[in-house]
N, C-alpha and C positions, 0 to 999 in steps of 0.2 A: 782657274782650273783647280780641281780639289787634287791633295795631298794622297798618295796609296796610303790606306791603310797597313800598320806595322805586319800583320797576319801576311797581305798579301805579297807585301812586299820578302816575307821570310820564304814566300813561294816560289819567291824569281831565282833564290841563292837555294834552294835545297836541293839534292843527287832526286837525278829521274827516277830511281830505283826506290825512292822512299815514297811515291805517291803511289795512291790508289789505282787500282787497275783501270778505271773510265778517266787516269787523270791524263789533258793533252799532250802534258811532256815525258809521261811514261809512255805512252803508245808509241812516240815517235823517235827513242833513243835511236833504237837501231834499221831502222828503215830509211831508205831511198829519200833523200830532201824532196823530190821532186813524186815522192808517191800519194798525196792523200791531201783531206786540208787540214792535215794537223802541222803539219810543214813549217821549219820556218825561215824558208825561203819566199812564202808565198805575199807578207806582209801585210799587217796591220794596222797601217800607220805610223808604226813605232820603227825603231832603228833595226837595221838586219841582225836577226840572230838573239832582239830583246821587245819584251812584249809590255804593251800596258797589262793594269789590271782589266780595262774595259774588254780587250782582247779573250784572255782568261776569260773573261766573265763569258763572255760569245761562244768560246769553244766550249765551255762546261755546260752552258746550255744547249748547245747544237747537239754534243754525245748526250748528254740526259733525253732529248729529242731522239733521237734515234735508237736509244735504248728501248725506249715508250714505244716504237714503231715497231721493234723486234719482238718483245714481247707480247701486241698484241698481231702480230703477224703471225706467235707463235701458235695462241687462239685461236685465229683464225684454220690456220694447218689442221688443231686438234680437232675444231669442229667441222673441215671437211673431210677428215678420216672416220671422223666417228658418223657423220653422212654415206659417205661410200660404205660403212662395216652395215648400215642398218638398210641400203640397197641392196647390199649382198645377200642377207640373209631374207630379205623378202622375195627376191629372185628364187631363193631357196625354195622358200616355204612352197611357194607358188609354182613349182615345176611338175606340173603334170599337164595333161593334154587335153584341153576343153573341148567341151561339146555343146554343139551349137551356137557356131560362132556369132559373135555380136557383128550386127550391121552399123557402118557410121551413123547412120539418124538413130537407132535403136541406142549407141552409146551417148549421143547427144541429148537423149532423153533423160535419159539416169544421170546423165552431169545437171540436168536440171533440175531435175528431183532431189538428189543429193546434194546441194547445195542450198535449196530451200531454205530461207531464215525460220518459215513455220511449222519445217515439217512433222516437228514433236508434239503440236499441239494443236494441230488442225487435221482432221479426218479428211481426207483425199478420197476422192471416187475409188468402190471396190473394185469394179470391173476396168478401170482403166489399172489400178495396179497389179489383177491379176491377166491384163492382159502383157504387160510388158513383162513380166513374170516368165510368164509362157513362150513369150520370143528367145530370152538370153537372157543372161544378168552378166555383165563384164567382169575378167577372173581380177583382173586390179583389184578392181570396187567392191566386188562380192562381201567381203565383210562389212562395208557400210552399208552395203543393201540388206543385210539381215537384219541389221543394226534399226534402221530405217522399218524394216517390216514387223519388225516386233514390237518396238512403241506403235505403228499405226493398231497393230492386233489389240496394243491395250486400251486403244484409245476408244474401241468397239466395245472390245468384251473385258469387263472388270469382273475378276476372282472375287467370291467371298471372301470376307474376312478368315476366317476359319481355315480356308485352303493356302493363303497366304504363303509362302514360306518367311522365317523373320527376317527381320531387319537388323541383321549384322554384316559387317562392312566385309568387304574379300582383305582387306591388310588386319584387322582384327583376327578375322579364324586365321590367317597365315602365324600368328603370333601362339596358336595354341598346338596340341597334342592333341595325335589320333587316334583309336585303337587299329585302324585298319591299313596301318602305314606297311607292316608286313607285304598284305595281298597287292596295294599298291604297287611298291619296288619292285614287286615279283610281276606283273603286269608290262610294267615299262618298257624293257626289253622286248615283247610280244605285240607291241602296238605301231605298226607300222616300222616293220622292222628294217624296208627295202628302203624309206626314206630318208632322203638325207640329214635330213631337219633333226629328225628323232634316231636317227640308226647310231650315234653315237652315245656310248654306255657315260651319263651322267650327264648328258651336256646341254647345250640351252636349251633344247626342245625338249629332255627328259626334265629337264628341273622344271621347267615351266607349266609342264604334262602332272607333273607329281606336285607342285603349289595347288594346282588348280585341284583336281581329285584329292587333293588333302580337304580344301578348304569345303567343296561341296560335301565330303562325307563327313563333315563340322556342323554343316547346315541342316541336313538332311539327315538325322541321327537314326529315322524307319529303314532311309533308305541304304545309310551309312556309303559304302562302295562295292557294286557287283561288277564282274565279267561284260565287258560291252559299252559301259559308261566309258571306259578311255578309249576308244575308238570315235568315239561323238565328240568327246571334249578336242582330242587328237584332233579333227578336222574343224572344229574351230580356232584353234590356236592357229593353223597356219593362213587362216584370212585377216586375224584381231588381235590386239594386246590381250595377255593372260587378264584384266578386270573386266574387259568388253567379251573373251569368250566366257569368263562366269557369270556376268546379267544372261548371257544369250543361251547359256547351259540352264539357267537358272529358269527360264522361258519356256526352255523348250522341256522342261520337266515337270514344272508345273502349271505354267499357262494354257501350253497344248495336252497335258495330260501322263507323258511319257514315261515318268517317274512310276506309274503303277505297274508297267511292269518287271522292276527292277525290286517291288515288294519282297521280304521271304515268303511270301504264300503262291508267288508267282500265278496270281487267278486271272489278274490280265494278259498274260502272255497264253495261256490254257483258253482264254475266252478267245484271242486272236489268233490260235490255229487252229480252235473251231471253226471261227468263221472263213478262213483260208480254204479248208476241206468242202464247206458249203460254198463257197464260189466255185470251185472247182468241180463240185457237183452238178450243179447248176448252169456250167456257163461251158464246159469239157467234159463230157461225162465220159468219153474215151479213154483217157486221161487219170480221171478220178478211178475208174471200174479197174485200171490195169495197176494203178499205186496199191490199191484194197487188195487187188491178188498178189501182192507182193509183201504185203504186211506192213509196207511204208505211209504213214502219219506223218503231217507236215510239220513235227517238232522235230523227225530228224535231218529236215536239212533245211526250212524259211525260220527255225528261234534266231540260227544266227543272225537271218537278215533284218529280224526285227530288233534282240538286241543291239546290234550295232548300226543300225538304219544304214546297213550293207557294205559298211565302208572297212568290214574286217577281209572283205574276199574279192568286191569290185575296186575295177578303174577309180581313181579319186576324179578325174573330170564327172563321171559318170553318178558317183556320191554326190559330187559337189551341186548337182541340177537335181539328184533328189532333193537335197537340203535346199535349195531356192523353191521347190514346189512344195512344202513341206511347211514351210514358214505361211503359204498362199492358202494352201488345201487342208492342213493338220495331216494328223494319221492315216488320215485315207489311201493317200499318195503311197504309202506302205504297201497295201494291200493292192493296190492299182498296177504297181511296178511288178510285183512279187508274179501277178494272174498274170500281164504282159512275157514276161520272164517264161516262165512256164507254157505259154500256151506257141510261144515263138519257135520252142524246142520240145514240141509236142510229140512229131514222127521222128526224131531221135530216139525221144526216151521211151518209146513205143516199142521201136526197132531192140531196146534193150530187153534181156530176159531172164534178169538174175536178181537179187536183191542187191547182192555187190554192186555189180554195175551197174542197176538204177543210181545207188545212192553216190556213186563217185562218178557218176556223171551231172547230177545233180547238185554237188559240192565242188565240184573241180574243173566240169567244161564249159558252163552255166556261165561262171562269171570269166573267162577268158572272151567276152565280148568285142568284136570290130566296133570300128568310129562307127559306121554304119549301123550297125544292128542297136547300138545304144543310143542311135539319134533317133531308131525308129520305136524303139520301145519310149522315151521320155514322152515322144508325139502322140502314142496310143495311149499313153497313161495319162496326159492332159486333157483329151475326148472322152477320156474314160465317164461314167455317173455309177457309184455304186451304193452314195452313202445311203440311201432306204432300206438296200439288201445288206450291210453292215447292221444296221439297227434293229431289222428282224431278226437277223441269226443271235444275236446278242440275248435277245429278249426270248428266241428260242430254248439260246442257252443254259438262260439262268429256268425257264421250267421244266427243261428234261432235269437237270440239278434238283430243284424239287420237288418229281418224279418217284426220283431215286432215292431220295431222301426219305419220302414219305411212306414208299413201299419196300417195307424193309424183306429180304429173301430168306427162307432158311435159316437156320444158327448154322447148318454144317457147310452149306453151300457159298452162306455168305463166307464162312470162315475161308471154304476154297477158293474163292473167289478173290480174296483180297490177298490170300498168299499168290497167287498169280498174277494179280495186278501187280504188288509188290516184285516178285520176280522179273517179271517183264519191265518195270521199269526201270531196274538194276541192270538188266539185260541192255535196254537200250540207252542208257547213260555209256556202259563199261562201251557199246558199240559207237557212241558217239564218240568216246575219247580214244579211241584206236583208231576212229577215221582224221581226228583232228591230228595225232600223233604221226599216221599215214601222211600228212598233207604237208607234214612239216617238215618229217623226211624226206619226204619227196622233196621240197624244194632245199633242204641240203643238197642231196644228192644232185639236184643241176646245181647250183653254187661249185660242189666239187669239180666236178664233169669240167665247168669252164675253167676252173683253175687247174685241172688236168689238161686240155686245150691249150690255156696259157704256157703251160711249164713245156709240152710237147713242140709247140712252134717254136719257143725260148732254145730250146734244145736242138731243133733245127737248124735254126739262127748260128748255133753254136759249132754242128757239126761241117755247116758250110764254112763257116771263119778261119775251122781247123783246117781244113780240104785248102781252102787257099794259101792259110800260112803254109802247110806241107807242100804245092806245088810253088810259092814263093823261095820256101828253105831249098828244095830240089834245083830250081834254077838258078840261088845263089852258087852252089855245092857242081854245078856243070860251071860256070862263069871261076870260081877258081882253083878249078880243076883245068882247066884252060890255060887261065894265066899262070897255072904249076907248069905244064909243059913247054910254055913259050918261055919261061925262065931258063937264065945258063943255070950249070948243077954246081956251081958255087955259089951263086946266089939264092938259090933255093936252101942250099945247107945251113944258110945265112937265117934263113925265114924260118925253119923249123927249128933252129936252135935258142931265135924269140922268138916263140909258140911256147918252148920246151920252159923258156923261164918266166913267162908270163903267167903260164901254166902253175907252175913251182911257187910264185909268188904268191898267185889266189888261195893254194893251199895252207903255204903259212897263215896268212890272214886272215883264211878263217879257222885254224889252229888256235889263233890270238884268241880268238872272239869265243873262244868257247869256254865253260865255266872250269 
């Protein structure tokens, strides 16, 4: 049998109080003989109360073992908190109210599709994915279904070289400086203000909202950053990681085309409510003839829905199935929604007979849409075929342009002319920003209203509480008023004379207390 080592043997003679804190005979100075196995009552072979080194050796590796087990226990803890914080906050993102629910086999289809090992490199039937398209897309999945729709799109249709946007990475632009960081910040706030996600001033939804529109107006240096792009970017984030909603922003700007009307010349967004006017003409002429007698043009109230593909004034379920049909159809879906919209709340806006109230019905009852009326409008809008009548007005529009161009009018006339144009569009900008101003107040004003509610019941709550203590205090106040007269009257002289110094004390005391 071997000799202890001299080291070990200085371990058996040294105070528990000088070993390290995992060591066996410091843990178990002051504890229960009988509480643990560091005990040494328990034996090891060795005499009661004295241990080998082999001993030792066992207990240091059993606590070095269980250390190991703590520790990655602790791991384990840290990465199912940091799993529950990343359910949480997609619970978040995702709280709104979907439309047109998914059926089991319809979600069973997109689990299959969405798991595809080829699905990035192999072209899928069009009509089989614009048909499940058209069913539902699952609000889980939704971002891997856009995800999924836009590599199929490119897999179709390849960009020129030239339209390209570059090839710079989203963590490279996060690394630079932008001139348009101002109008950004000042954005943030206004973008989905009711949402959880984003309603808090700087917090992961605004930081990730402000990465993201930093980096594209990095990329995008024509288009820099306009009014409406963070409403788009905004309902991407809450399906996708901030790098998956920039490929999909990035897509949807310049693959489907979107980015031109966010130009400063803004000619596409001019071209696309010309052609709003010409459907409307065309398709409602009731409609059109009662807009024209009221002087109303579909820039003042469909630019928003085109700049923000509607998601600055509708339901987010409601966005959220534009944006699946949108990925399917392109811009068209735009124009398909907008003429559905319109043509649903026809004999309203009909019944209306002012220009005011065309236009704040048109901005403000429009999109307060039931589950129903936006299941029936997505349904019409998917039957819809307009894209031939889109491409004539287009091609219209650019020859009345040079028309105009070509026959030039008067010097004095044109002169008056253009200062009334100019006017007039001063006119309706100033009236556009007093209705937006209006809409804003307005919904302060119910914010307040409910925290006027709140404070009113609070205050209810309050006067009842009082009302009972006052009829509790009342009935203490008869109960020893009671036991006053069922008292003899020396015993009561007794009671009011401690009253009288209890009294007298409390006043000293807080005499004392006072500076």
């Amino acid at each position: 049998m071997n000799k202890p080592s001299a080291s070990m043997h200085n371990v058996e003679h040294m105070d528990g109080r000088e070993l390290l804190p995992l060591s066996p005979r410091a843990l178990n100075q002051d504890q229960d003989p009988q509480a643990g196995p560091l005990s040494t009552e328990q034996g090891f072979g060795g005499e009661k109360g004295r241990r080998s080194p082999a001993d030792y050796r066992a207990l240091w590796k059993k606590a070095i073992h269980q250390q190991i087990l703590l520790i990655r226990m602790e791991k384990e803890n840290q990465r199912l908190e940091a799993s529950r914080d990343e359910l949480h906050i997609r619970k978040m993102k995702l709280d709104y109210q979907e439309v047109c629910q998914c059926s089991k086999e319809l979600q069973a289809l997109w689990d299959r599709k969405l798991s595809s090992p080829c699905r990035t490199k192999v072209q899928w039937d069009k009509e089989e994915i614009h048909s499940a398209v058209c069913q539902g897309v699952p609000k889980g999945r939704r971002g891997e279904a856009w995800l999924l729709l836009s590599q199929q799109y490119r897999l179709r249709h390849r960009l020129p070289q030239r339209q390209q946007p570059p090839e710079t990475s989203y963590q490279d632009l996060l690394k630079q400086l932008t001139a348009q960081q101002h109008a950004i910040l000042v954005d943030l706030g206004r973008t989905f203000p009711t949402h959880q996600y984003f309603s808090a001033q700087l917090g992961a939804g605004q930081l990730s909202l402000y990465n993201l529109l930093k980096a594209y107006s990095l990329l995008d240096t024509e288009v820099g950053y306009c009014q409406g792009i963070s409403f788009v970017a905004g309902l991407l984030l809450l399906h996708m990681s901030e790098e998956q909603a920039f490929d999909t922003l990035k897509f949807l700007m310049y693959d489907l085309g979107i980015r031109r009307q966010y130009c400063p010349d803004m000619i596409s967004l001019q071209i696309q409510m010309y052609q709003l006017s010409r459907l409307l003409h065309d398709y409602h002429r009731n409609l059109y003839n009662h807009l024209e007698e009221h002087e109303i043009c579909p820039s003042l109230y469909a630019a928003p829905w085109f700049l923000t593909l509607f998601a600055s004034q509708f339901p987010l379920g409601f966005v959220a199935r534009i944006f699946d049909l949108l990925f399917v159809q392109g811009t068209e879906v735009i124009f398909k929604v907008a003429l559905c919209l319109l043509s649903s709340h026809e004999g309203e806006i009909l019944e209306c007979d002012g220009f005011e109230s065309i236009v704040d019905y048109l901005k403000s009852t429009i999109p307060t849409l039931t589950q129903s009326q936006m299941e029936e409008t997505i349904t019409k809008a998917v039957e819809m075929d307009i894209s031939k009548q889109l491409h004539a007005y287009e091609v219209e529009y650019h020859v009345l342009q040079d028309e105009l161009s070509d026959a030039p009018p008067p010097s004095e006339e044109s002169d008056r002319l253009d200062k009334l144009e100019k006017s007039n569009a001063q006119l309706k900008k100033q009236n556009m920003d007093l209705l937006e101003k209006l809409q804003a107040a307005r919904l302060k004003i119910q914010t307040l209203e409910s925290s006027v509610e709140s404070f009113l019941s609070r205050e209810s709550k309050m006067k009842h509480l009082i009302r009972s203590l006052e009829q509790e205090k009342a009935s203490y106040q008869k109960t020893i008023e009671r036991m006053r007269s069922s008292l003899p009257s020396d015993a009561l002289a007794d009671v009011e004379m401690t009253q009288l110094k209890s009294s007298n004390n409390g006043k000293a005391k807080a005499a004392c207390k006072k500076p």
